[in-house]
N, C-alpha and C positions, 0 to 999 in steps of 0.2 A: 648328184643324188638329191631327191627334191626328200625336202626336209618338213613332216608333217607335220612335228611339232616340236619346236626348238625356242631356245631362251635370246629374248630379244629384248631391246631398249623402247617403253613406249614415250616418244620425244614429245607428245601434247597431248593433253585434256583440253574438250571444249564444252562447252554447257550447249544443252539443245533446248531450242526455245518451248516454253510449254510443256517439260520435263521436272519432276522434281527428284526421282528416282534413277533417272538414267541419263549417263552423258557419255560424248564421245572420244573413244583412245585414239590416236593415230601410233601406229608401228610399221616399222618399213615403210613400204609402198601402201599397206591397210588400214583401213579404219574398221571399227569394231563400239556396238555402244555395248558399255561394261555397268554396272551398279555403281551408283554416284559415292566416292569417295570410295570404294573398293582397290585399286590402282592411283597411284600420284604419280605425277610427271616428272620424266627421268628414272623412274622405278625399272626393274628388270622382275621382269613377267614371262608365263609359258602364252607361247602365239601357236596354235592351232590352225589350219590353215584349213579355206574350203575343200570340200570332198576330201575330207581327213572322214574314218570313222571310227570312232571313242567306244571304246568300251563300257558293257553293263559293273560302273564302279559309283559308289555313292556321291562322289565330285561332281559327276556329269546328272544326276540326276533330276535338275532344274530342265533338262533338253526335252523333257517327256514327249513335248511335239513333234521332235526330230530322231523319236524310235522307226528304227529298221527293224526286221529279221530278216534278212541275206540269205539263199540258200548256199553262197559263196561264203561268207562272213561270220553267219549265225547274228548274234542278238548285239546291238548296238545302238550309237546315236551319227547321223552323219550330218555332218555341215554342209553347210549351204548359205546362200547369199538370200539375207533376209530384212526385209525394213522396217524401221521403228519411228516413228515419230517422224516421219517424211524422212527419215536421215538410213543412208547403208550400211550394212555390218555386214562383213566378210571375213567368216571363222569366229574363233572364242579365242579373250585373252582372259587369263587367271592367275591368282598370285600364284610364285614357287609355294607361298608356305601352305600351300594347299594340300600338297603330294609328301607324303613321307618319303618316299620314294629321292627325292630331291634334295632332299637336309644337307647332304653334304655339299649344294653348290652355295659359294658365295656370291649371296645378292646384291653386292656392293662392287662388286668385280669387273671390271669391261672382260676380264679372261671371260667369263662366263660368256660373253654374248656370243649368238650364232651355234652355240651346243645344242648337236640333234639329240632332242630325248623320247624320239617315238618310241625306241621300241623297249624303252623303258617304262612307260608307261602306256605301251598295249596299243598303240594309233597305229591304224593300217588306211591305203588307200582305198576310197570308197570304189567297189566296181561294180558295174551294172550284169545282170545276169546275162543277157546279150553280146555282150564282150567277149564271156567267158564260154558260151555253150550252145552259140549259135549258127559259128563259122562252119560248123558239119563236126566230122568223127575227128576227135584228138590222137595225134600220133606221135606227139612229144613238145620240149619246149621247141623255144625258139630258137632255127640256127643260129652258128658262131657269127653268120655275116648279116645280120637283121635285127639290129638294133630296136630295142621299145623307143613307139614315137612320144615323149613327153615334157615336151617343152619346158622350162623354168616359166609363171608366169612374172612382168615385168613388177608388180607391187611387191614377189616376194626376193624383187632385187633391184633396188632401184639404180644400186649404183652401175649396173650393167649399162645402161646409157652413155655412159663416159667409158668404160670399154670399146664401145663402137668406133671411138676416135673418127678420123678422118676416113676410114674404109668404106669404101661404095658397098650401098647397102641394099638391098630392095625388100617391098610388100608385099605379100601375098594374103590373098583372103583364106581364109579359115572357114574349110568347108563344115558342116554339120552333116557327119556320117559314121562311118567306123572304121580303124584303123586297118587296111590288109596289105600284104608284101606278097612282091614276088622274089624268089632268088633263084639263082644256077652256080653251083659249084660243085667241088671235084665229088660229092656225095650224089647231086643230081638238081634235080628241078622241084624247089617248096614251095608251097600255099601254105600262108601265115593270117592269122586273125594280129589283134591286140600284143595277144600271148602265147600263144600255140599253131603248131603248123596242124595242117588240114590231110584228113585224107583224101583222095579221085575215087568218092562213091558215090557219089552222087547227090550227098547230103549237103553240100555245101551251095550256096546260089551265088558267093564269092567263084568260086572255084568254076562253075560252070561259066560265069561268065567271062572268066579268061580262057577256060576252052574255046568258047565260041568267037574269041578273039583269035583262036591259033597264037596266042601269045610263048607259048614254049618254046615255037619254031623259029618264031621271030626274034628272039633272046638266042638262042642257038646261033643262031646269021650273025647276030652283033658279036658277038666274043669271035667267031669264022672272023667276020670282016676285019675287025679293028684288032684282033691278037690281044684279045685278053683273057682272063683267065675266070674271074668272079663277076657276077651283074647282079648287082638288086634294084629292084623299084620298089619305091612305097607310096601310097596314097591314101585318099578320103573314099571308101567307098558310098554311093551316096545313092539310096534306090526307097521303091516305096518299100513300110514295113519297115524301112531301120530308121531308128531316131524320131520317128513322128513325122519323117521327111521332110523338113521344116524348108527344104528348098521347093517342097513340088515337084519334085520330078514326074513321070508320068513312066520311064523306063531307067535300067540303073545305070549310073558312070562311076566313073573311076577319078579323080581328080592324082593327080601324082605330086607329090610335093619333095620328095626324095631319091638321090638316083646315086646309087654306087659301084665303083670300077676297082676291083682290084681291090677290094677293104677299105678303100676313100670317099669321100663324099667327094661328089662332081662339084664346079661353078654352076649359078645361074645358067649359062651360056649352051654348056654340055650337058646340061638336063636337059634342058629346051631339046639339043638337038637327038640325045635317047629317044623323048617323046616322041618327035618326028619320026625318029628310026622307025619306031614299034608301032605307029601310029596310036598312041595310045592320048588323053589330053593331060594337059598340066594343072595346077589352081591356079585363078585369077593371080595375073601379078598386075597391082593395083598402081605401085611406084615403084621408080626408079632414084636413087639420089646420092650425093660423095659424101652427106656432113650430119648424122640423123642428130645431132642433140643441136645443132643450130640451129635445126626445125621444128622439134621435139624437144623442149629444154625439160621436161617435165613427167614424172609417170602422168597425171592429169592431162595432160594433152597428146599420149600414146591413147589414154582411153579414149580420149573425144573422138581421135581418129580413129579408133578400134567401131565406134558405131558405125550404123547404116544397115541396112536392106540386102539381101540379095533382090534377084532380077526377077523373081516371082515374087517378093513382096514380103517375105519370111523375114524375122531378124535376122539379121547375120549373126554369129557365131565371135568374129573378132578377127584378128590378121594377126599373121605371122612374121616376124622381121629378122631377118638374115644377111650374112654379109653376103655379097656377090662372089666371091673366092672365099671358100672357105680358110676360115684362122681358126684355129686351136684356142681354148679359153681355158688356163686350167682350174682357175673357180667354178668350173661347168664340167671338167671332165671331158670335154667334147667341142663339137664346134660351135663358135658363138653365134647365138641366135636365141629370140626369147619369143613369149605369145602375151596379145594384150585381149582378155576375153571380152564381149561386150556386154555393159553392166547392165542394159537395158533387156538384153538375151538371156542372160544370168535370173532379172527377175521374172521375168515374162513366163520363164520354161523352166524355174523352180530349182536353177542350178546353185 
């Protein structure tokens, strides 16, 4: 469960050059410039994280820049990745004594660190209208077999790199699109967005475009062939009209980054080979490798590698990192695997 805004240890202040007012926090995996002497090092502070959105409360009222109206949300402030003084800030950190809300935790505590207080203090995740009201007619949530795709990303867990251990891992690129699902189970055949399954009326241009895949039939065959019982795919839908299309497309794809048999996430191996079944494409898988923090010792050098281009010239978006056989993580609830977004894409596209 991704934690919007939880009490965290900030382990350094740095001065930024040519600042007299503002210097910078490091927390977790983020950096944040905060009001100079507001926060000291070693203090335990509320960490907000980007695309958190904050509530209209007098705390946040320095964000004036960062007001929303949501017709999902209503009135608020959302974070986002923004720069100061040539230097990155990603999210808000705040003293606890900020929040009445909060008096009862002790600030002196390591108990206290990693306590989720969103919804204590009103943080919901920011979501784009898009998301939410564009995959066609809503007809409920989302099936039992169709997981939300939402990665942890790696600054708001560093220590996830040492997780990885020795387990063969691999890359994949991170497309810039919109989340949709297919599934087939004992209920029948879903079209899923982000959050909600779809209905066949023709409203959806997801939905049509797996029609014209004959994708049903082909799902159908694979549970015939192989005797199984549940199938889902998930992917990046990625077409002009969504996202700004920041890859250029010219017609829409599907990129697949997810494929499940039976309630399990597949290996690398047996996605790859669904895809083929279905003839459907997978996202770039960019590496292959058995030791990621021998290559990676660093959140700072997942982001380096997180940069780069797609093939039309767009930022990239960032990559994906996965074990090849799925392992169970239970700091994750799920399987391990995290996202490193690219901070050059993050500025560029206001995220």
């Amino acid at each position: 469960m991704r934690k919007l805004a939880s009490i965290q240890r900030v382990w350094k202040i740095e001065p930024i050059d040519g600042a007299d007012r503002i210097e910078l926090a490091h927390v977790l995996g983020w950096q944040c410039v905060v009001n100079k002497g507001q926060i000291q090092p070693m203090d335990l502070a509320v960490y907000f994280e980007i695309d958190s959105f904050l509530p209209m409360r007098s705390e946040f009222s320095f964000l004036e820049s960062s007001y929303k109206n949501s017709p999902i949300l209503g009135e608020g402030y959302r974070l986002r990745t923004m720069k100061f003084r040539g230097q990155l800030s990603q999210g808000l950190l705040l003293p606890i004594s900020m929040f009445p809300e909060l008096s009862g935790i002790d600030s002196t505590s390591d108990d206290a660190i990693g306590r989720d207080v969103s919804e204590i203090l009103g943080v919901r995740k920011w979501e784009i209208e898009e998301r939410a009201t564009t995959g066609g007619t809503i007809i409920g949530e989302l099936p039992p077999d169709v997981p939300h795709t939402d990665e942890v990303r790696v600054q708001a867990m560093p220590e996830i790199l040492d997780l990885f251990g020795d387990y063969p891992y691999y890359i994949s690129t991170k497309m810039d699109g919109s989340s949709h699902s297919c599934s087939i189970d004992g209920d029948g055949f879903h079209v899923t967005g982000h959050n909600y399954e779809y209905s066949d009326d023709g409203k959806s241009s997801f939905y049509e475009f797996i029609k014209n895949l004959d994708l049903e039939t082909k799902m159908r065959e694979y549970l015939s062939t192989f005797h199984v019982n549940t199938l889902t795919v998930q992917g990046e839908f990625c077409a002009p009209g969504i996202q700004k299309n920041r890859l250029k497309l010219t017609t829409p794809k599907w990129y697949v980054f997810t494929v499940r048999i039976d309630g399990k996430r597949t290996s690398l191996d047996e996605m790859e080979s669904v895809v083929t079944f279905l003839g459907l494409d997978s996202v770039p898988i960019e590496e292959k490798g058995t030791n990621l923090k021998s290559k990676y010792s660093s959140v700072e050098s997942i982001l380096e590698r997180a940069d780069g281009e797609y093939p039309n010239g767009g930022k990239k978006e960032g990559i994906v990192i996965r074990t090849i056989e799925p392992i169970y993580c239970p700091e994750l609830g799920g399987p391990l695997s995290f996202k490193a977004v690219n901070n050059k894409y993050l500025l560029k596209n206001g995220e």
